[in-house]
N, C-alpha and C positions, 0 to 999 in steps of 0.2 A: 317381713312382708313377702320377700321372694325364695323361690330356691335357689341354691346353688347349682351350677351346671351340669354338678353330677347327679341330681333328681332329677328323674326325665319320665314320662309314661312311657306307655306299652312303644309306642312308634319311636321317640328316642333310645328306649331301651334295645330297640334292634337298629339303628343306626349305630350307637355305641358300640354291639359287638362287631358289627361291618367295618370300624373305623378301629377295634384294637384288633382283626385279624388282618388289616393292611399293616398295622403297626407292626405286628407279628413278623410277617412275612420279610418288612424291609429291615426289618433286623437282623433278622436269622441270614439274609444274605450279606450281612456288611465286614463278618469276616472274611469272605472271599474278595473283596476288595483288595484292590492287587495301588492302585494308583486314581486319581480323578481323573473323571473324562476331558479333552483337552476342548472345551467348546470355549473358543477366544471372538470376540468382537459380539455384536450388536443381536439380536432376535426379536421375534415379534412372536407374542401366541393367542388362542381364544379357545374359550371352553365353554360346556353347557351341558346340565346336566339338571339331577333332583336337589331339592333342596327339602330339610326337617326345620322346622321352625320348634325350636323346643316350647311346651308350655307354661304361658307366664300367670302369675296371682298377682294379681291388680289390687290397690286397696285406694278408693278414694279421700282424696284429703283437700284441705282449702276451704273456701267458706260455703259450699258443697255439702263437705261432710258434715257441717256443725246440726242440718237437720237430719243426720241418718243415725241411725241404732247403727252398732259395731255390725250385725251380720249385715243390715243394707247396705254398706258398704266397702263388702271382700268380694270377690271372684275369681275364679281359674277359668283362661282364656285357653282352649286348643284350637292346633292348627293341622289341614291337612299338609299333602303333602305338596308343594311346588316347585317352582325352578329356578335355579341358578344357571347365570352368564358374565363373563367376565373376560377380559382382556386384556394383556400386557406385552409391556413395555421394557426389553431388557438387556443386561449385558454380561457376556461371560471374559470370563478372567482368565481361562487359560488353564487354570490347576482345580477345578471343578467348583470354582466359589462363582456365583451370580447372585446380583443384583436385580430386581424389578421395580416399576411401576405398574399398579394394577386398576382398570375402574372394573365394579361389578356390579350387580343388582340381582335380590331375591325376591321374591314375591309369594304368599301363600295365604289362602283362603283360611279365614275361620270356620272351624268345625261344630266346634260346640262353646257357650261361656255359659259355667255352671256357676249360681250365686246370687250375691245382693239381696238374698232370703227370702226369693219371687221365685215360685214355679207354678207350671211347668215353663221353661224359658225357650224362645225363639232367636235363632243366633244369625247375622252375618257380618259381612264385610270382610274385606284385606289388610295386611300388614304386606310393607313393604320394607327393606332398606337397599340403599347404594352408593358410593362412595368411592372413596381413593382410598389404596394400603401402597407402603413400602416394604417389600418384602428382601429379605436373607435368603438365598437357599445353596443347595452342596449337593454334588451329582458324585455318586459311587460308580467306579469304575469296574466291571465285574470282569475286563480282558476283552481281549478282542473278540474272542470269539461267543460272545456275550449277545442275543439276542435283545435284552433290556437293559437299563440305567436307570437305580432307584435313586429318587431323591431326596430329601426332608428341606422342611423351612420353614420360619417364621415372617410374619409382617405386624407392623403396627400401622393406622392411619385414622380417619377419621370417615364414622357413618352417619347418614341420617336416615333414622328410623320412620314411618308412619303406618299412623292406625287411618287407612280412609273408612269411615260409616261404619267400623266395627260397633254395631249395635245388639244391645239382650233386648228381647221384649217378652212380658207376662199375657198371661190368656186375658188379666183384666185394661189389656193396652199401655200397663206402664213400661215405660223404656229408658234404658241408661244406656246413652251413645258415648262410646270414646274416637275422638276424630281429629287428628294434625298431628305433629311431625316435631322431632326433635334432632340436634346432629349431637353425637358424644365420641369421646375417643374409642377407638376398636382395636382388637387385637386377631392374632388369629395364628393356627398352626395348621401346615403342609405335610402330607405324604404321599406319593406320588411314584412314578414310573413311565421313561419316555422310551419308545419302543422306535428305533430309527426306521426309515424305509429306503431301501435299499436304492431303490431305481428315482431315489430325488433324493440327493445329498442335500445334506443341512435340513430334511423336513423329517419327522417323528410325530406318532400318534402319543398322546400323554393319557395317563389314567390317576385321577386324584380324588385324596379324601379329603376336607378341610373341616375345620372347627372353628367359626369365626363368632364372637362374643363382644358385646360394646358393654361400655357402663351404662346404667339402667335410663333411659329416655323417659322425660317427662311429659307427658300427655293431656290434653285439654278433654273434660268432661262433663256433660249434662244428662239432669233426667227431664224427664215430660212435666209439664207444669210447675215449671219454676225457669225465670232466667237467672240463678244462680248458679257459677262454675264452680269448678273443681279441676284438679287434676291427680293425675295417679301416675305412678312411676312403675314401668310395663320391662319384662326380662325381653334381652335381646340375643340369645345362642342359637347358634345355626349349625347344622349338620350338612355338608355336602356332599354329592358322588358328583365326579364330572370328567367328560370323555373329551379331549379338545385334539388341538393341532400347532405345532410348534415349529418355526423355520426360520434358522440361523444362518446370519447370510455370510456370505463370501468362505463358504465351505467349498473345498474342493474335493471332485470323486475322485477316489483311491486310484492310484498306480493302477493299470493292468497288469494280472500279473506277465511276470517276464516268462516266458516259454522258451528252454534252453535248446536251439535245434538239434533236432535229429543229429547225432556224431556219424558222418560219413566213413562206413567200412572201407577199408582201403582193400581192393582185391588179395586175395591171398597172393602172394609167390609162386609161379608155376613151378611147380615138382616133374622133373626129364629124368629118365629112365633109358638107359643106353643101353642096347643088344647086340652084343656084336656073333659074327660070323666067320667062319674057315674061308679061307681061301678058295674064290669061285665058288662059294656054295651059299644057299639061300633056306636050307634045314635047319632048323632049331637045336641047338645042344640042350641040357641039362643045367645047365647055367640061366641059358637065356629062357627056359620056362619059367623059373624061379625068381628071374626081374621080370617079367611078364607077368606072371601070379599078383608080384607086388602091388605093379601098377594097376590091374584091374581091383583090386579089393581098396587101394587109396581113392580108386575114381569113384567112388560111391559115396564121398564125402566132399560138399562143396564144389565140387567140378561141374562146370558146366560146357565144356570144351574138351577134345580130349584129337590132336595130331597125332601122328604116326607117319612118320617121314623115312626112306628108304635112303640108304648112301653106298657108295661101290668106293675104293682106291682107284688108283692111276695107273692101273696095272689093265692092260689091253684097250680097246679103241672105246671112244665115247659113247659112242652108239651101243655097245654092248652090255656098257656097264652102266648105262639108262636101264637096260630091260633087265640086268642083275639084283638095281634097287629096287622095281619094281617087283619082283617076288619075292622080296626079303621084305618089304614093308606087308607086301598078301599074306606073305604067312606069320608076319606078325599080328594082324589083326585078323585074324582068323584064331587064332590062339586066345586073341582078347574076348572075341565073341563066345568061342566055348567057355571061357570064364568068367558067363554073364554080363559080357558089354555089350552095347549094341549098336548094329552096325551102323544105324544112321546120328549115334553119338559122335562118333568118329570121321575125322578129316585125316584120309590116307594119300599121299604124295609119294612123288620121289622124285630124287634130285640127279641121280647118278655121280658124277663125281667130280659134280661144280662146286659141291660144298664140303669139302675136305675138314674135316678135326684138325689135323695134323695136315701144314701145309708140305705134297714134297714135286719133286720134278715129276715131268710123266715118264709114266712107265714104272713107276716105284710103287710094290707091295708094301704096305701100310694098314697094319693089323687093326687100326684105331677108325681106321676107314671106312674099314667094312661092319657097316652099323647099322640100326636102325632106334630112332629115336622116338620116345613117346613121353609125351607132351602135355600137362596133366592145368589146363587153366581154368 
């Protein structure tokens, strides 16, 4: 009297490939699954979307039928297409396994009922069903760095189905209404995808296909003149697409991450350059251009400072060997300047011969003395 779930017209036949290229898709990724996602304690979700109402063959029976010929009493009921809404109730385990509770409700217009061996036929009314399932489901973990989490699942529960006013009518006024409600056991299979959001922990956008089928509901029937019933036993398979929203509570947002501070350069080591000089004299040898050289071609790396400090020995009066340092420091840095330093790099001093290398009494020539320092920070 009915088909099986997998005869479907034109509009199931394209719901079915919708629902095995989701299949597709969360397959092909479940080798990449590294571990389940860790969603532990309580959630709440709701969805809403289209619903297919597959088409069902109707055959009346009861004491109804005992006045109809075999063809007056078949028909094929289609449906357009309507909506699904649904909401649950549920908990996660920690290693990707959840439990639900679900209620939901579809609804869809009839389109056409061809039959009952009366044409041409005038069709309408609604099918409805809604109910409670218990559902199974397992979240794949694809890594953290995973934008989505596919899921699958099953539910068993129970629906009641109704036909309200779904009525045929002939051009000559007869009419065979099917109208009331049965509940039967239901079953149903999940595929899905919840996409987290970032800026609300524990909340995600979910994307689902389902398949939900009851055993056959039996249904209350009459034609126009006659109060004789019947009833008929009407398919109950459903195709769903549906876009909801999911929020797991007592989720906390991730760590920030840590930011290792900036490592503090410790200044270089000043690099000093000693030049020493002859006795009473403030000329440059051959030596001392060649530590000179040095230090100009080092100060062009990392220096930001660069001293030149003049020194005299103990040898003649303080006052003289004040103006000693200071032209032994001038023609240091004057030296540094032709070798590309410049002069306002440069902090040029002198000390005379307060600040001795070598401490000796006064009046004592002291080779180490007569210096000049350069001072590279």
């Amino acid at each position: 009297m009915t088909d099986p779930p997998g005869e479907v017209g034109d509009k199931g036949a394209m719901m079915m490939r919708i629902r095995n290229a989701l299949l597709a898709a969360t397959f092909l990724a479940l080798p990449l699954a590294a571990q389940a996602q860790p969603i532990s304690g309580l959630y709440v979700g709701a969805g809403a979307g289209v619903n297919l109402l597959q088409e069902s063959d109707v055959s009346i029976s009861g004491p109804l039928a005992a006045g109809l010929t075999r063809a007056d009493r078949s028909a094929t009921v289609e449906f357009s297409y309507g909506w699904v809404g649904v909401v649950s109730l549920g908990y996660g385990f920690g290693n990707g396994v959840r439990a639900e509770l679900e209620a939901s409700y579809r609804t869809n217009e009839v389109d056409s009922i061809t039959g009952f061996n009366t044409r041409p036929l005038r069709s309408s009314g609604t099918a409805t069903s809604y109910g409670i399932m218990a559902n199974a489901l397992y979240d794949f973990d694809l890594g953290a760095g995973s934008f989505m989490t596919p899921y699958v699942g099953v539910g068993a529960g129970y629906q009641w189905h109704s036909y309200d006013g779904v009525r045929a009518r002939s051009s000559n006024g007869a009419s065979v209404t099917i109208d009331g409600d049965d509940g039967q056991f239901a079953y149903q299979a999940i595929v899905g995808a919840a996409f987290p959001i970032a800026a609300a922990p524990g909340l995600a956008v979910t994307a689902e296909y389902r398949f939900m089928g009851t055993l056959q509901p039996n249904i209350d029937v009459r034609t126009t003149g006659t109060t004789t019933r019947g009833s008929t036993d009407v398919d109950n398979y459903n195709h769903s697409l549906l876009i909801g929203l999911r929020y797991a509570f007592g989720v906390t947002p991730p760590p920030a991450p840590v930011v290792a501070p900036t490592p503090v350069v410790a200044p270089a080591a000043p690099r000093t350059y000693l030049v020493f000089f002859d006795f009473d004299r403030a000329d440059l040898t051959d030596r001392a251009r060649q530590i000179i050289g040095e230090a100009a071609t080092n100060s062009r790396t990392g220096t930001t400072r660069i001293e030149v400090s003049g020194h005299a020995d103990r040898s003649g009066t303080p006052q003289y060997n004040q103006r000693l340092s200071e032209r032994r420091a001038a023609a240091v840095a004057a030296e540094l300047e032709r070798r590309g330093v410049a002069r306002s790099a440069m902090a040029i001093q002198a000390f005379g011969e307060s600040r001795p290398l070598v401490p000796t009494a006064d009046g004592v020539r002291e080779p180490q003395n007569r210096r000049v320092e350069i001072v590279l920070r």
